[in-house]
BALONU-596368 format. One record per residue (C-alpha): residue number from 0; residue in three letters; x, y, z. Coordinates in steps of 0.001 Angstrom, whole numbers. Example, Ala and Ser with C-alpha at 12.3 -4.5 7.8 and 13.67 -1.06 7.14 Angstrom:
<0; ALA; <12300; -4500; 7800>> <1; SER; <13670; -1060; 7140>> 
This chain:
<0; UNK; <81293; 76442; 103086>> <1; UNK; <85267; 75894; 103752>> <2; UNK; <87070; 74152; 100714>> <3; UNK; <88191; 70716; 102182>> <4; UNK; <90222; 69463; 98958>> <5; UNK; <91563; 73316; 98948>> <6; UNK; <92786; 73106; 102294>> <7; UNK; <94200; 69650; 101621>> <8; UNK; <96148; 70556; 98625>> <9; UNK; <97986; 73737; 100452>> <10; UNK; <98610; 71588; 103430>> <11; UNK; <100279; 68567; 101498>> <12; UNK; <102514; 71293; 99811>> <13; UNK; <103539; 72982; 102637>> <14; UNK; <104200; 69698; 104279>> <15; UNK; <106174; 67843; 101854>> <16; UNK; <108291; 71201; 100894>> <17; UNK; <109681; 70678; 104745>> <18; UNK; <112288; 68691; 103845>> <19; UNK; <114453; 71685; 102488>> <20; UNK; <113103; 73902; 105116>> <21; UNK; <114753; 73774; 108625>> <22; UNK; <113024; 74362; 112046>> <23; UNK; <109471; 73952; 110294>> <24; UNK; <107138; 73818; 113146>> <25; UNK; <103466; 73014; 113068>> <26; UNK; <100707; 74744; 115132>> <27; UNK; <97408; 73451; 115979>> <28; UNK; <94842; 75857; 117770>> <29; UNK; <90972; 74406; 118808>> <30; UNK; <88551; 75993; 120765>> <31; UNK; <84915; 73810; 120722>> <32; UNK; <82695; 75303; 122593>> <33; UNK; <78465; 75267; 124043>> <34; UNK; <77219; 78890; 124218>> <35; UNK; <73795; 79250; 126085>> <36; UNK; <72241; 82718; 125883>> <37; UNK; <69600; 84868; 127196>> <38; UNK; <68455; 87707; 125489>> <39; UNK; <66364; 90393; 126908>> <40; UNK; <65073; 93285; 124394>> <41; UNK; <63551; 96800; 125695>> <42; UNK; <61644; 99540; 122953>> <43; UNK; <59826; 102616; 124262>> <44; UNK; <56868; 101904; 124424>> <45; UNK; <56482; 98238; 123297>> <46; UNK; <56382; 94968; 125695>> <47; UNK; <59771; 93347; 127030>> <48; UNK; <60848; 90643; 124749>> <49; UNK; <62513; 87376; 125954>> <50; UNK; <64718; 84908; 124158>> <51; UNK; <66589; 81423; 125295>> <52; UNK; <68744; 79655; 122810>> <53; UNK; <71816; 76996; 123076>> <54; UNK; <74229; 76335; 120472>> <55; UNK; <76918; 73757; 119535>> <56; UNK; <79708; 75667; 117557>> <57; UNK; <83795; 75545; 116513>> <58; UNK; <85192; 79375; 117643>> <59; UNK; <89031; 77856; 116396>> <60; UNK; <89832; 76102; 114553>> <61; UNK; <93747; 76934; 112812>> <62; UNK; <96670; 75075; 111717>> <63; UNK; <100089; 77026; 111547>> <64; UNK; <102436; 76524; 109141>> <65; UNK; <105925; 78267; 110196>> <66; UNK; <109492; 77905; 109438>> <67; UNK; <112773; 79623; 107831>> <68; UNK; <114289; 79391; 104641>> <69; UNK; <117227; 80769; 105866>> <70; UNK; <118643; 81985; 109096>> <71; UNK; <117336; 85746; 108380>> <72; UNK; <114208; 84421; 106345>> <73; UNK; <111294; 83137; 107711>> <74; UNK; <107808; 82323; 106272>> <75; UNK; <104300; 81467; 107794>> <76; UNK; <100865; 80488; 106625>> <77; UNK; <97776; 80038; 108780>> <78; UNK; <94594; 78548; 107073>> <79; UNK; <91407; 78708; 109524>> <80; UNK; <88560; 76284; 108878>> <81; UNK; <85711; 78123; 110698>> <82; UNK; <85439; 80977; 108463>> <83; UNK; <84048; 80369; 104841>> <84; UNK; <86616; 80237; 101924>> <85; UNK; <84792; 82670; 99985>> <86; UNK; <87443; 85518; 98221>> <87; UNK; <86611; 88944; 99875>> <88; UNK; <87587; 92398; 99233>> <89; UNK; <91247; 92757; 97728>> <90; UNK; <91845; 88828; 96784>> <91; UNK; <91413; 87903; 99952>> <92; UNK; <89693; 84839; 102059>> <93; UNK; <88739; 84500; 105355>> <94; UNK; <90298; 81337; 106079>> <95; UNK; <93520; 82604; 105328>> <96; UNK; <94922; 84848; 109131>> <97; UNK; <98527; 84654; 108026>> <98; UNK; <100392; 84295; 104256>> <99; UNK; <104000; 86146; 104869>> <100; UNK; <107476; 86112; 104251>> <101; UNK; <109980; 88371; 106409>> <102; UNK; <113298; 89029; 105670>> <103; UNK; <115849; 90683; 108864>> <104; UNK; <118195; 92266; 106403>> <105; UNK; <120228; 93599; 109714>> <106; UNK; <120377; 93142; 113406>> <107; UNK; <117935; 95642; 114097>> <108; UNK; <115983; 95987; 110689>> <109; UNK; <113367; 93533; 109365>> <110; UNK; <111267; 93779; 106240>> <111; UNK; <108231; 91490; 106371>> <112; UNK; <105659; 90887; 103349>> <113; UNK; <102091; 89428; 103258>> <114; UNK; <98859; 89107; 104941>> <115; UNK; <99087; 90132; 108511>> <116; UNK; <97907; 91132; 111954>> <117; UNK; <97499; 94790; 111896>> <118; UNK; <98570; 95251; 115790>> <119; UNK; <96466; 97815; 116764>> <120; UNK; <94253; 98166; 119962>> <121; UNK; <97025; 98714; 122433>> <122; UNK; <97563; 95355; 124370>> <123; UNK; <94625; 93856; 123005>> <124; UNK; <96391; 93819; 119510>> <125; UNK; <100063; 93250; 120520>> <126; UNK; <99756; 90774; 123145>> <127; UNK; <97031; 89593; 123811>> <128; UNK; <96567; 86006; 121979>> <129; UNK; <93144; 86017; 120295>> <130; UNK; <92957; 82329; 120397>> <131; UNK; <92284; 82699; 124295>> <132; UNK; <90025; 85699; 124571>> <133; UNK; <86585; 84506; 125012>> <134; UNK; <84976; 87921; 124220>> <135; UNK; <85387; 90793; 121908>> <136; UNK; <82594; 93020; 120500>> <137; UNK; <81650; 93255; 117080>> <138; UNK; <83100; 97159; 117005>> <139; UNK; <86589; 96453; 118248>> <140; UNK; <86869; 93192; 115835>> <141; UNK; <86698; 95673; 113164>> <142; UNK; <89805; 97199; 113944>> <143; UNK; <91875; 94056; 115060>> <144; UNK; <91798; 92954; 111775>> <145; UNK; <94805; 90992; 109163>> <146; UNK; <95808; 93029; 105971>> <147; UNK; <97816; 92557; 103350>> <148; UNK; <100720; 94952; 102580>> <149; UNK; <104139; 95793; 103754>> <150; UNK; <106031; 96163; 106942>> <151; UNK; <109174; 97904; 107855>> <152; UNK; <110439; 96703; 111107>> <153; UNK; <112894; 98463; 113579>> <154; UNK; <114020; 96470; 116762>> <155; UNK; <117034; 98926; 118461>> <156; UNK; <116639; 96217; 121708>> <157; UNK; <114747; 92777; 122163>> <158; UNK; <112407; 94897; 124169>> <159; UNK; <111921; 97565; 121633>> <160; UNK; <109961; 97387; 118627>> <161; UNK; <108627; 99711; 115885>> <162; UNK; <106853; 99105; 113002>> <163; UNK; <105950; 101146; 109863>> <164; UNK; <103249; 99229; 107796>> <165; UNK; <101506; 100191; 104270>> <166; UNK; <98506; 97650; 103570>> <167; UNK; <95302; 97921; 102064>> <168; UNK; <92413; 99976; 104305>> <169; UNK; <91296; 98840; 107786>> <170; UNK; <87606; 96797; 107924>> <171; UNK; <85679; 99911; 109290>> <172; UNK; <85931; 101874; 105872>> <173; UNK; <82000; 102168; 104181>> <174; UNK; <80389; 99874; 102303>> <175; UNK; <77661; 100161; 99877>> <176; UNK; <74613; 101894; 101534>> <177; UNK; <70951; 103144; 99815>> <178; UNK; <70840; 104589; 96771>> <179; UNK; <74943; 105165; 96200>> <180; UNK; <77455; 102782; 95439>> <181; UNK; <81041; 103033; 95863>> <182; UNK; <82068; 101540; 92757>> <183; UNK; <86263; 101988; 92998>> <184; UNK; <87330; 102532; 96087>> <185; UNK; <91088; 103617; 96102>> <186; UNK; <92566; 103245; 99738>> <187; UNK; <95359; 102251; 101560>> <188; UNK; <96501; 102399; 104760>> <189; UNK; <99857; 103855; 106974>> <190; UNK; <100698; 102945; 110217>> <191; UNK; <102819; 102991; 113355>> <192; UNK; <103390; 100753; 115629>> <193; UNK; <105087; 100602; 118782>> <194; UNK; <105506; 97740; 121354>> <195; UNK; <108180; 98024; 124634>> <196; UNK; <109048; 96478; 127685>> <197; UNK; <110247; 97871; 130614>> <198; UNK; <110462; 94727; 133424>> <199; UNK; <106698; 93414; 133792>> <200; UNK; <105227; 96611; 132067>> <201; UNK; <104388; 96264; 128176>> <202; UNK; <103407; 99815; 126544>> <203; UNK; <101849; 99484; 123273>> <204; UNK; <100823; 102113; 120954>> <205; UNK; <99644; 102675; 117551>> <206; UNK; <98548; 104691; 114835>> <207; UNK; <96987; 104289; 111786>> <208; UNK; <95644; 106818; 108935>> <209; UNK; <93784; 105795; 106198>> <210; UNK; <93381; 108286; 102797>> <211; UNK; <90849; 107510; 100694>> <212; UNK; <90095; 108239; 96633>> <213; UNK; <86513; 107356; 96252>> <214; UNK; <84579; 106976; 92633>> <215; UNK; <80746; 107665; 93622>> <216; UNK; <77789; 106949; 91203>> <217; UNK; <74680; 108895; 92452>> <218; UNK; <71636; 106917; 91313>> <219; UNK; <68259; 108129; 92029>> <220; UNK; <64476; 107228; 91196>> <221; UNK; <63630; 105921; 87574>> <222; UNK; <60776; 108054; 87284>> <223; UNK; <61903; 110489; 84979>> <224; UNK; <62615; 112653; 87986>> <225; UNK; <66448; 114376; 89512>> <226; UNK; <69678; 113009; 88209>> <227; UNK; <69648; 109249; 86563>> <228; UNK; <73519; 108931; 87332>> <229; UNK; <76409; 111287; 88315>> <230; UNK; <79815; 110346; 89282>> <231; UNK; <81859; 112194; 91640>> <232; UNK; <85183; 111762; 93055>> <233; UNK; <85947; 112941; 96530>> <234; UNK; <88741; 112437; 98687>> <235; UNK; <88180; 111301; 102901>> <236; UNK; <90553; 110742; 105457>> <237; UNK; <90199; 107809; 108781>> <238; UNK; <92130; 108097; 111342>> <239; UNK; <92404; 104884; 114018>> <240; UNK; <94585; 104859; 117115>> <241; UNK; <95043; 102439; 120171>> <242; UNK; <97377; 103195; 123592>> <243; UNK; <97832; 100797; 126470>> <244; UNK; <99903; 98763; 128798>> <245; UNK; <100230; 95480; 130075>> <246; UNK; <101493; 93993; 133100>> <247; UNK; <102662; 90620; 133110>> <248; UNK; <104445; 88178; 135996>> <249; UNK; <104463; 83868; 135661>> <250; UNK; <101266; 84468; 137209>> <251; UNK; <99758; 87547; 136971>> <252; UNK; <98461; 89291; 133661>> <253; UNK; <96687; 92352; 133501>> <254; UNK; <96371; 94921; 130991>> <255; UNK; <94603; 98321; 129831>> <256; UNK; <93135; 99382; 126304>> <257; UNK; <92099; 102886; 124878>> <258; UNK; <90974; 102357; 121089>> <259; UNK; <89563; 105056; 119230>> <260; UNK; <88570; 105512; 115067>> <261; UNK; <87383; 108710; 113064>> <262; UNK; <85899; 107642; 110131>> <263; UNK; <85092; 110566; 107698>> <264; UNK; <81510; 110268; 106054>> <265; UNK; <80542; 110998; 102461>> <266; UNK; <80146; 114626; 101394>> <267; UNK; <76533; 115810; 101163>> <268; UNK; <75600; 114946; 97938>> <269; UNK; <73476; 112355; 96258>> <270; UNK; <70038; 111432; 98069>> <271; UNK; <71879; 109587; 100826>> <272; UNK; <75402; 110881; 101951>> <273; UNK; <77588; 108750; 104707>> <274; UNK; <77605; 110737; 108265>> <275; UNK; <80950; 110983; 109760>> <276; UNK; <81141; 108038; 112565>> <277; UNK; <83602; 108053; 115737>> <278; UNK; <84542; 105208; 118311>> <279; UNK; <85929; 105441; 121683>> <280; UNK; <86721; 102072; 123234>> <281; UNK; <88510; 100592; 127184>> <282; UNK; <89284; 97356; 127402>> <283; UNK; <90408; 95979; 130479>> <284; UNK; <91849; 92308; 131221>> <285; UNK; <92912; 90406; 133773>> <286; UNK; <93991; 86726; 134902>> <287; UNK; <95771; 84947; 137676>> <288; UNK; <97454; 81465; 137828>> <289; UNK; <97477; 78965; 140625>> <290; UNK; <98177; 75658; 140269>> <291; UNK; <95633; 74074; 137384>> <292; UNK; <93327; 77272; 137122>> <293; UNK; <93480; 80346; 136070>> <294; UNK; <90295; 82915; 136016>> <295; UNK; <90203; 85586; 133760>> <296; UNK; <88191; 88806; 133544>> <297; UNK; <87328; 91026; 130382>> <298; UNK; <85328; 94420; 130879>> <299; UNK; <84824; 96413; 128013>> <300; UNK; <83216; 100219; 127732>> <301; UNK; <82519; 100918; 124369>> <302; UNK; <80600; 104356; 122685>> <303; UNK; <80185; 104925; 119164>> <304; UNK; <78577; 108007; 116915>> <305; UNK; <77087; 108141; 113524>> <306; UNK; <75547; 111268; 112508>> <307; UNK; <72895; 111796; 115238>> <308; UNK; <72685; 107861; 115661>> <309; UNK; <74883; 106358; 118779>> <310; UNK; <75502; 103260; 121067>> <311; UNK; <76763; 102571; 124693>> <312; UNK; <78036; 99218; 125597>> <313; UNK; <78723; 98000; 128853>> <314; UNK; <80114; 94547; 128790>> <315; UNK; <81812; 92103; 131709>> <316; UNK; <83053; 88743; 131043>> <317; UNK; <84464; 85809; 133856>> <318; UNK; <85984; 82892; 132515>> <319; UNK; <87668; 79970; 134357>> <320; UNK; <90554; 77672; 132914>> <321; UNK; <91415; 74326; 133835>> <322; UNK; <94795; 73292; 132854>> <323; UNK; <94507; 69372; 133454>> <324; UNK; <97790; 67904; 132101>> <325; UNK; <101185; 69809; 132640>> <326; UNK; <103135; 68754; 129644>> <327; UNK; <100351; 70121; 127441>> <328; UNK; <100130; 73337; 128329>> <329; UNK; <97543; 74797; 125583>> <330; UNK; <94778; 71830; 126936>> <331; UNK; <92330; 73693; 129185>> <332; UNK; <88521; 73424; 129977>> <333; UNK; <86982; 76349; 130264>> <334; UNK; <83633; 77863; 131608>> <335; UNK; <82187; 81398; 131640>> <336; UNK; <79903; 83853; 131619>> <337; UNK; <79593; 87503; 129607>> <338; UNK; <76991; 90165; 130728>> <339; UNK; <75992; 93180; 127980>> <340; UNK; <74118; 95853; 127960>> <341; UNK; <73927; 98111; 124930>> <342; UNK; <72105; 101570; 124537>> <343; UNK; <71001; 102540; 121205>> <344; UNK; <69908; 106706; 120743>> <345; UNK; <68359; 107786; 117277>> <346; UNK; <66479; 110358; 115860>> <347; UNK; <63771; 109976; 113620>> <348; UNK; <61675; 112964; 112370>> <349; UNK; <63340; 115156; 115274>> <350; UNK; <61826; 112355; 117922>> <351; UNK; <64332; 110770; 120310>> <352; UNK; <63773; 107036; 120870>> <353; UNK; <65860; 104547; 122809>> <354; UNK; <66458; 100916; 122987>> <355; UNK; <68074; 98979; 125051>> <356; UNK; <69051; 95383; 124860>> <357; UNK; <70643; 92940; 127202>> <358; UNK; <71868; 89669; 126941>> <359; UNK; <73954; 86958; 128861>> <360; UNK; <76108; 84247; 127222>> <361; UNK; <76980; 81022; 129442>> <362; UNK; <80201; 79323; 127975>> <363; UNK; <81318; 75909; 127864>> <364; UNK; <83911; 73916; 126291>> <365; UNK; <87601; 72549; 125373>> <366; UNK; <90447; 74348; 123777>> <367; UNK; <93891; 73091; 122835>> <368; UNK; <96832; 75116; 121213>> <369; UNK; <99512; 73143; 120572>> <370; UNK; <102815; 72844; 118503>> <371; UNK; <104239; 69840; 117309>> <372; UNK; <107892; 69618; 115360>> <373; UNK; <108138; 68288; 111848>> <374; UNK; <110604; 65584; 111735>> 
């Protein structure tokens, strides 16, 4: 459960340090939303199973705290209040997307410190504002993710921009699993980032590798038999990249996504080693503008590998705005739909089974992103 008085104290701070702080803007972003669904699930060889559901639910939530201490120093903090306030891995909290300070030391370079977004994915991590896309799956969230750690900015042009960033490891590294536990992981991550321009046409590109120092403890059964404990230290390496383009006009947007990851499994040792796990993911996105509406299409291909386990996804979403008032331009209805179908192939005891499940989600709702000025 989110903190209120937390989230009251850091706002009052923030808001009554404005007075020494010039151009401090505040940014509102709300997206409440109905989601109906319908959920079909296939097995081999078991009966067709059918599910109807209809929810109530806050998908944004944010307020943006931004402003500069200086003309080359700038700061900005944005607390979320749909995510739990819970401390995660590394000191950090979900309801925290942005905690920086950045510093442009010269025309064209720019050191910036804190928690942010990691920019990878192509377009879908440079420019595309996640605020207004309506669907992402589960495996590409992983690697749009916010970390904490350094960035070294290089802007030659105002259409040029490269980034090298040191942070703590993307969200796709393992977890705990079975009868090992990763008891000190030592990661970090190192990455590249490009953005450019060129007229409507916005090439994006990144790069990120991920070393790892892992501490293992091998546990196994307490009945006198194997190993009780064993630790073993063993190095991996994950590798993430994302390539793309985007074209954008006043009212055209469209834009292409190739993301892929390599994450390196566990050595085999132990009763239960990690298998190696690769992801190759398209995104494409589209919208056009006329007048008060604007429809916009998602369509995602997504195929991912662990050990002799994998997935195929197949997913197409059509949403349509409705921009009612002119002077706010953030207000919009919206309604939708988003059609999946995944494919699951394992092997168990050297016997191929397959399931398939499919599902549609019906949207509904009201979003607002808005800035207002501090006086």
């Amino acid at each position: 459960m989110v903190n209120t008085r937390y989230f009251t104290l850091i706002t009052l701070i923030c808001l009554s340090s404005q007075e020494s702080i010039a151009g401090g803007i505040v940014g509102f972003t709300f997206r409440g939303q109905m989601v109906s669904e319908d959920r079909i699930l296939k097995k081999e060889s078991e009966p067709e199973y059918n599910s109807h559901f209809t929810k109530f639910s806050i998908e944004r939530a944010r307020l943006d705290l931004m402003g500069n201490f200086s003309n080359t120093t700038k700061y900005r903090l944005r607390l979320r209040f749909d995510q739990s306030s819970d401390v995660k891995g590394y000191n950090q909290t979900g309801t925290i997307d942005y905690a920086y300070v950045s510093h442009q030391v010269s025309e064209t370079f720019g050191v910036l410190v804190g928690k942010q977004l990691s920019k990878h994915g192509g377009p879908v991590g440079s420019f595309t504002p996640s605020d207004n896309s309506y669907y992402i799956h589960n495996s590409v969230r992983k690697l749009l993710v916010r970390t904490t750690g350094i960035s070294l900015d290089y802007r030659p042009s105002e259409d040029h921009y490269l980034s090298l960033r040191i942070s703590n490891p993307q969200s796709l590294d393992r977890a705990d699993r079975g009868d090992e536990e990763i008891s000190n992981p030592k990661s970090h991550s190192i990455g590249f980032v490009y953005n450019g321009k060129f007229g409507a046409i916005k090439p994006a590109f990144s790069y990120y590798i991920s070393p790892n120092d892992r501490y293992s403890r091998i546990r196994f059964a307490d009945d006198g038999s194997g190993i009780e404990s064993e630790s073993i230290f063993e190095k991996t390496e994950n590798t993430y990249m994302g390539i793309g383009a985007a074209y954008e006009t006043e009212s055209i947007a469209a834009s292409l996504s190739l993301l892929t990851a390599s994450i390196e499994g566990k050595k085999p040792v132990g009763s239960n080693p990690f298998d190696d796990e690769k992801l190759k993911s398209i995104h494409i996105m589209g919208s056009y503008k006329f007048d008060s509406l604007k429809p916009r299409l998602f369509v995602e291909s997504t195929a991912q590998e662990r050990g002799q386990s994998s997935y195929d996804l197949l997913s197409a979403a059509l949403v349509l705005e409705y921009f009612p008032e002119e002077d706010v331009k953030g207000l919009r209805y919206f309604a939708g739909a988003t059609r999946n179908r995944i494919e699951f192939t394992d092997y168990n005891s050297a016997i191929k089974t397959e399931t398939i499940l499919g599902f549609t989600k019906y949207y509904l709702g009201l979003a607002i992103d808005a800035d207002t000025m501090i006086p």
